[in-house]
C-alpha positions as CSV (number, residue, x, y, z in Angstrom):
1,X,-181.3,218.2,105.9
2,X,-178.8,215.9,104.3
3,X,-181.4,213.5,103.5
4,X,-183.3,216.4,101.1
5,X,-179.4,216.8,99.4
6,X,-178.8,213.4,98.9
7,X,-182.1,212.7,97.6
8,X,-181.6,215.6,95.0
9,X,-178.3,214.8,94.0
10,X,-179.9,211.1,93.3
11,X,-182.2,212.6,91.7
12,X,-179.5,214.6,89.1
13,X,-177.9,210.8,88.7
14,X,-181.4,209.4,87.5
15,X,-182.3,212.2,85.5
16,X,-178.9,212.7,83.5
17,X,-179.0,208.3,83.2
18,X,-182.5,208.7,81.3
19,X,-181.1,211.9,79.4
20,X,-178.0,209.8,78.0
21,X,-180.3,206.8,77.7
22,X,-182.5,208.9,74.9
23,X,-179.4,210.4,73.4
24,X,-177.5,207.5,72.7
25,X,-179.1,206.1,69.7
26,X,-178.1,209.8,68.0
27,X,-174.5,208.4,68.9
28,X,-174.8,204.6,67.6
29,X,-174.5,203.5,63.8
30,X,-177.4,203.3,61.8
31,X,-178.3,200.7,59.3
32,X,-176.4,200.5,56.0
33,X,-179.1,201.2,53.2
34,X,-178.2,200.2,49.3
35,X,-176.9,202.7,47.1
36,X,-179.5,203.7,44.2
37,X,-178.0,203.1,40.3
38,X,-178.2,200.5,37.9
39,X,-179.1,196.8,38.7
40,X,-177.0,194.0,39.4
41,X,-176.5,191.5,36.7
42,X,-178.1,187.9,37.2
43,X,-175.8,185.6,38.4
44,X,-177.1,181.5,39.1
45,X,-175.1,179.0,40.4
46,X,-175.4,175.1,40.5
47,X,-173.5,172.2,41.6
48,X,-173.0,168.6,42.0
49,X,-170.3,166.9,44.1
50,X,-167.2,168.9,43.3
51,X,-168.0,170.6,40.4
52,X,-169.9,173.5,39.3
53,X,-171.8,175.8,36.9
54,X,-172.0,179.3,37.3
55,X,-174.3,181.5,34.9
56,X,-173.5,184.9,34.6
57,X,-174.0,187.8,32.0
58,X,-174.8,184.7,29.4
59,X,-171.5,183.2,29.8
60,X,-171.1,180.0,31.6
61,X,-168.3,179.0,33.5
62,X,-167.1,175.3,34.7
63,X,-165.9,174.7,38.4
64,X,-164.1,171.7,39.4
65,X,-162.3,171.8,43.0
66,X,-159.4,169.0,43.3
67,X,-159.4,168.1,46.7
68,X,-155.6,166.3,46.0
69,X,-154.3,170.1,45.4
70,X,-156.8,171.8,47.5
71,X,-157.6,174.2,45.0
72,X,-160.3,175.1,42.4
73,X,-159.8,175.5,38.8
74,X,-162.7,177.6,36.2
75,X,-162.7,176.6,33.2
76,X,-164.7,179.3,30.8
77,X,-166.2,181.4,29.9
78,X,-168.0,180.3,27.1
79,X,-171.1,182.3,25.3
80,X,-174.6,180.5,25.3
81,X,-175.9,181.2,21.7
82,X,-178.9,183.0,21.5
83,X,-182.3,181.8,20.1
């Protein structure tokens, strides 16, 4: 007799693991999706040893990092003219 009670109580244990097993992924964060509007703008970025060029929105900026200070200075913006 106490072998058919603790073989259903078991039973109860495996069947509420499964039941929390499918629930859980209604309980965990879902992926982050982008929000809809209006495009980024381009932005491109090049460099050599410790400086830099950074296009952005038709404007270039100049970045130089001084390793002596520990710091980086931008120089800029300045427009490219149009053809």
């Amino acid at each position: 007799m106490s072998n058919s009670k603790s073989l259903k109580s078991l039973l109860v244990v495996v069947a509420f693991l499964l039941i929390a097993n499918l629930v859980r992924p209604l309980w965990s964060p879902g992926p982050a999706h982008a929000q809809d509007g209006e495009a980024a703008p381009g932005v491109a970025i090049t460099g050599a040893g410790m400086s830099a060029w950074i296009l952005k929105d038709g404007n270039v900026y100049y970045a130089v990092f001084e390793k002596q200070y520990e710091s980086i200075r931008i120089y800029g913006p300045e427009e490219l003219p149009e053809e």
